[in-house]
C-alpha positions as CSV (number, residue, x, y, z in Angstrom):
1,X,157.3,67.7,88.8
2,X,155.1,70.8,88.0
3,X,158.2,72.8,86.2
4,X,159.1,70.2,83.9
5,X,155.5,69.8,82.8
6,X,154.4,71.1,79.3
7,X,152.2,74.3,79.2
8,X,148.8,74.4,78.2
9,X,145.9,76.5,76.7
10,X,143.0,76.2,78.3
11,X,140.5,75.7,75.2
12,X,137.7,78.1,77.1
13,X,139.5,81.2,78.6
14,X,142.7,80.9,76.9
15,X,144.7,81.1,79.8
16,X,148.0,79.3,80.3
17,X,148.8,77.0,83.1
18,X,149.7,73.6,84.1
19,X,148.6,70.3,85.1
20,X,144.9,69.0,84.3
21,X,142.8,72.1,85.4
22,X,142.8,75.4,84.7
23,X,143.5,77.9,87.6
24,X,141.0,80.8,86.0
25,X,138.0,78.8,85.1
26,X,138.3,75.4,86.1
27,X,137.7,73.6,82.8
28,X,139.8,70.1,82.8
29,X,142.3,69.4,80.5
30,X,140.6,66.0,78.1
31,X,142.8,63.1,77.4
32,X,142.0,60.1,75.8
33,X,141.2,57.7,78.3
34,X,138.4,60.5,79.0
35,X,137.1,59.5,75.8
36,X,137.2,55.6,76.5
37,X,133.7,53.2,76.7
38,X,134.6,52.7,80.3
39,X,135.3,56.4,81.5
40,X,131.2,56.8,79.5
41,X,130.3,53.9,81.3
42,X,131.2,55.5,84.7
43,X,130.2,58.5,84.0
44,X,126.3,57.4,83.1
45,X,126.6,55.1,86.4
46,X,127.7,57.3,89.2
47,X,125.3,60.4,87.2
48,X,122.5,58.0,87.8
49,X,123.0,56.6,91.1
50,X,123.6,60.2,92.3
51,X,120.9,61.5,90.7
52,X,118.8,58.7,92.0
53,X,119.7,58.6,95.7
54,X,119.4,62.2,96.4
55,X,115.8,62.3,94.2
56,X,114.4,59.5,96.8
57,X,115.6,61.2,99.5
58,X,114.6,64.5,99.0
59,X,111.3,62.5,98.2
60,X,111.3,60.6,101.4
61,X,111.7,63.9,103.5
62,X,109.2,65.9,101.1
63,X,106.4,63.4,102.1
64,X,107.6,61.8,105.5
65,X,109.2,65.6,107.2
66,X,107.1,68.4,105.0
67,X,109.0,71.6,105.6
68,X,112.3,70.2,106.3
69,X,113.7,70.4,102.7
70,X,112.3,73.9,102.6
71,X,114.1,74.7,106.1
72,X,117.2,72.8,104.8
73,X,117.8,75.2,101.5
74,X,116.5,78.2,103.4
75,X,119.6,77.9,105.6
76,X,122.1,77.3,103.0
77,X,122.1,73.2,103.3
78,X,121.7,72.1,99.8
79,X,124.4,69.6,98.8
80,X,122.5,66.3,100.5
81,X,119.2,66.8,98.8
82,X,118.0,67.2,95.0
83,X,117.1,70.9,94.4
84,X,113.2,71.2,95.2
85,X,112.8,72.9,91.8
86,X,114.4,69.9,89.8
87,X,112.2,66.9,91.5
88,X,109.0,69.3,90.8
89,X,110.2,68.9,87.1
90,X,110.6,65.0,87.0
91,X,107.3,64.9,89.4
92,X,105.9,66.4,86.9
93,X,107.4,64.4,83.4
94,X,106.2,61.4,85.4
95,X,102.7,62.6,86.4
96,X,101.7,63.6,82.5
97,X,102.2,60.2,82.0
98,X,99.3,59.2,84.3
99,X,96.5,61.2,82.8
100,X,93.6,59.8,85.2
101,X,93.9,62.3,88.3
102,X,93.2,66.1,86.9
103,X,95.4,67.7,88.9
104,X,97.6,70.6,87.2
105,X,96.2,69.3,83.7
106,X,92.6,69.7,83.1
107,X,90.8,68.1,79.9
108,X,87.9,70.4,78.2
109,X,85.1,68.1,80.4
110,X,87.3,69.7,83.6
111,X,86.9,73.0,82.7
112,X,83.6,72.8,82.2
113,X,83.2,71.3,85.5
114,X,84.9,73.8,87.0
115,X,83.4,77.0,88.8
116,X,83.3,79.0,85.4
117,X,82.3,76.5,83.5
118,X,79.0,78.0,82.3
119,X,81.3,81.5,81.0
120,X,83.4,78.9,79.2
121,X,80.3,77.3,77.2
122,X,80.1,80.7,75.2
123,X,83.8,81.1,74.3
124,X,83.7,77.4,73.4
125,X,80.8,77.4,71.0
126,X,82.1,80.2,69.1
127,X,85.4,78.4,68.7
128,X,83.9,75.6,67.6
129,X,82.2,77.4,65.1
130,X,84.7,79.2,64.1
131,X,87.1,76.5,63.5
132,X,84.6,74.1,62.0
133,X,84.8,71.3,64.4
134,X,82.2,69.2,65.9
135,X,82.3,68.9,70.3
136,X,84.7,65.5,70.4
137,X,86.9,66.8,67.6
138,X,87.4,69.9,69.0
139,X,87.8,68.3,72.9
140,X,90.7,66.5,70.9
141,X,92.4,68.7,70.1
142,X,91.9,71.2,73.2
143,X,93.3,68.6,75.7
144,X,96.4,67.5,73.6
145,X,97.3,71.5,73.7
146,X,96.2,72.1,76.9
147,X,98.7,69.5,78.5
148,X,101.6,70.6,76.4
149,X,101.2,74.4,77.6
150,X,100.3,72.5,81.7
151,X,103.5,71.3,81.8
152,X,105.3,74.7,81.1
153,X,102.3,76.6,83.7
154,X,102.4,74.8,86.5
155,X,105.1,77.3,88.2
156,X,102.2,80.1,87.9
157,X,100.1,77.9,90.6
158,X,103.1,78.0,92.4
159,X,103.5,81.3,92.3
160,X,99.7,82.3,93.1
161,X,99.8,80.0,95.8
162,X,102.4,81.3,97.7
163,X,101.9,85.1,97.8
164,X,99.5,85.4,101.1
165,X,102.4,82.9,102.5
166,X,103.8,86.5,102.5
167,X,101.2,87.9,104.6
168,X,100.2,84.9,107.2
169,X,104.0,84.7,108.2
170,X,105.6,87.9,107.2
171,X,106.9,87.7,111.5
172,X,109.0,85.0,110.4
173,X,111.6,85.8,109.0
174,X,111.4,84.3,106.0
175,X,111.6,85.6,102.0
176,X,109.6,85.7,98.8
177,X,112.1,82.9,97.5
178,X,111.3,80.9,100.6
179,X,108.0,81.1,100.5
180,X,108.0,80.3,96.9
181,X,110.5,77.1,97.3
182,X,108.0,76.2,99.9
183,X,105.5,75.9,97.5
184,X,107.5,74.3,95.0
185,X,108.0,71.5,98.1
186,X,104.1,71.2,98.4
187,X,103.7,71.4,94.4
188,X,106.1,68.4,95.0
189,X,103.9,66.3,97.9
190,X,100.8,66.8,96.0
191,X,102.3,65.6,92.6
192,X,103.8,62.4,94.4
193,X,100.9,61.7,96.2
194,X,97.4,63.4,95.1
195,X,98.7,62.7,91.6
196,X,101.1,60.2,90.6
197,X,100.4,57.5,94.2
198,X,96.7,58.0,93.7
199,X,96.7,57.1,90.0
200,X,98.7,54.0,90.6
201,X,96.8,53.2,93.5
202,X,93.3,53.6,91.9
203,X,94.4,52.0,88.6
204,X,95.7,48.9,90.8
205,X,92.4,48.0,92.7
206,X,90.2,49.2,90.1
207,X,89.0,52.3,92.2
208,X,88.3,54.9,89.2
209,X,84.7,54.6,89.2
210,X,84.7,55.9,92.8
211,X,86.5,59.0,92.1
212,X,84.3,62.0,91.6
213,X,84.8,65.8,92.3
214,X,83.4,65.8,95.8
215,X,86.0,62.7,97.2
216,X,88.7,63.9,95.2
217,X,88.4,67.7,97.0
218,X,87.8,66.0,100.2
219,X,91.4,63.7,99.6
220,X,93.1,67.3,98.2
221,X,91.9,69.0,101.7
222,X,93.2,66.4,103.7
223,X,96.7,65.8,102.3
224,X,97.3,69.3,102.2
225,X,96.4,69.8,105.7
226,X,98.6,67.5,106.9
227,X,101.3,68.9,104.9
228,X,100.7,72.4,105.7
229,X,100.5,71.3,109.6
230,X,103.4,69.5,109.4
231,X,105.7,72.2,107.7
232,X,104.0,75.0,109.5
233,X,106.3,73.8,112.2
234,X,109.1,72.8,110.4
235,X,109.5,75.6,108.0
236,X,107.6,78.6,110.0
237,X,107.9,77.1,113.8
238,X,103.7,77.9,114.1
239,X,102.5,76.2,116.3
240,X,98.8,75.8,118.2
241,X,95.7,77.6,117.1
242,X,97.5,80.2,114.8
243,X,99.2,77.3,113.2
244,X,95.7,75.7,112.7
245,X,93.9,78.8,111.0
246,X,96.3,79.7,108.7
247,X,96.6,76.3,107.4
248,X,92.7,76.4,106.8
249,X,92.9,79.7,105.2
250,X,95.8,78.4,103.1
251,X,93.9,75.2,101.8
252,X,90.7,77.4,100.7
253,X,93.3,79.8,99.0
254,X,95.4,77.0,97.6
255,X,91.9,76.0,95.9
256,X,91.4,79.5,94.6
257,X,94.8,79.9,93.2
258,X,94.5,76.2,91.5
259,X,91.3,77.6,89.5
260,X,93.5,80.2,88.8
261,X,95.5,78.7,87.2
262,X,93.0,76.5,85.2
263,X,91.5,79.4,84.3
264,X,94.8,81.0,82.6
265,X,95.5,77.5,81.8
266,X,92.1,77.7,79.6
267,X,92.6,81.3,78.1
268,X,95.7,80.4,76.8
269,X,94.9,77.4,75.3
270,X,91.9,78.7,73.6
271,X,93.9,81.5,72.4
272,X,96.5,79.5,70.4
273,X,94.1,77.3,68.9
């Protein structure tokens, strides 16, 4: 059947063969019914359903099993789940849609909440001046550039956040890559739940006015602790006391490297204003 089959030029490598795929690169041989409303139809349904199953099971596991996703792609088991890396990135289009919980964004008011605060009062005032805005107009303008660069930083937390993973388990047998996709799992429990749930949540029963700095730190501590329990058995099979002070020490350093990254987060914004 194959010999009496016409010869074709693969429109990518150039190379010759037979049948619907290439032998050197793969690419597939397009017909018309590939161009049909029903093959696009198909195509859009089994990309989403696939797309969509994997994403709520990787989600499920992310918040139900911490550590197991992390586990999974450390050992070379990546088919059955969504890449870590990609739900961080739709986490995160979804959460900048829910702007009440200051999480990885963080409005002008935030920053001058924040631990440096009072150093930022200086730098603002002279932008101010300099750009001949009033307080609001400028805040305006600050927070709708600040989120735009937040979405394209939020992998710097990451990174600051996992390096003394390095340290604290460097017995383990583990990587800098799986330390970092580690975080990126946590980036990805605190997005779905200290973010995106506790928005919907809050906005549901009316619960914003009861959310200050103090009871939002106190919810950040506890989710975290939970997760960093959970996966320190999982991912880094800790277990008993050690397990239970380097999950402390990681929570205060998690808070660090989050101001960290509002602080670059700020610098950078002022800067391109």
């Amino acid at each position: 059947m194959l010999e009496n089959s016409p010869s074709i030029v693969c429109k990518s490598c150039g190379n010759t063969f037979t049948g619907n795929y290439c032998n050197e690169c793969g690419e597939k041989v397009l017909k018309p019914a590939d161009r049909s409303f029903k093959t696009f139809l198909s195509g859009i349904l089994i990309a989403i359903t696939f797309a969509d199953t994997k994403m709520v099971k990787t989600l499920w596991y992310v918040i139900k099993d911490p550590g197991f996703i992390s586990k999974e792609f450390a050992l070379g088991r990546k088919v059955k789940y969504l890449k870590p890396i990609s739900l961080f990135f739709v986490l995160n289009l979804i959460y900048f849609f829910f702007p009440l919980i200051q999480l990885f964004s963080a409005t002008l008011n935030t920053q001058l909440l924040s631990l440096l605060g009072g150093f930022y009062q200086s730098i603002i005032a002279h932008k101010i001046v300099s750009m001949g805005m009033n307080l609001p107009s400028f805040s305006l303008v600050y927070n709708l550039k600040s989120t735009g660069f937040a979405k394209l930083m939020v992998m710097v937390f990451v990174v600051v956040a996992s390096l003394p993973l390095n340290l604290l388990y460097f017995k383990k047998n583990r990587f800098f890559t799986d330390h970092v996709g580690y975080l990126v799992e946590l980036a990805c429990f605190n997005l779905a739940i200290n973010a995106i749930l506790l928005t919907v949540v809050t906005a549901f029963f009316g619960l914003g006015r009861f959310l200050n700095e103090e009871i939002l730190t106190v919810l950040f501590i506890s989710t975290n602790l939970y997760f960093l329990l959970r996966s320190g058995v999982t991912f880094y099979q800790e277990k008993g006391w050690r397990l239970i002070v380097k999950s402390i020490v990681m929570v205060l350093f998690l808070k660090l490297a989050l101001e960290v990254y509002r602080a670059i987060l700020f610098f950078v914004t002022i800067w391109s204003l």
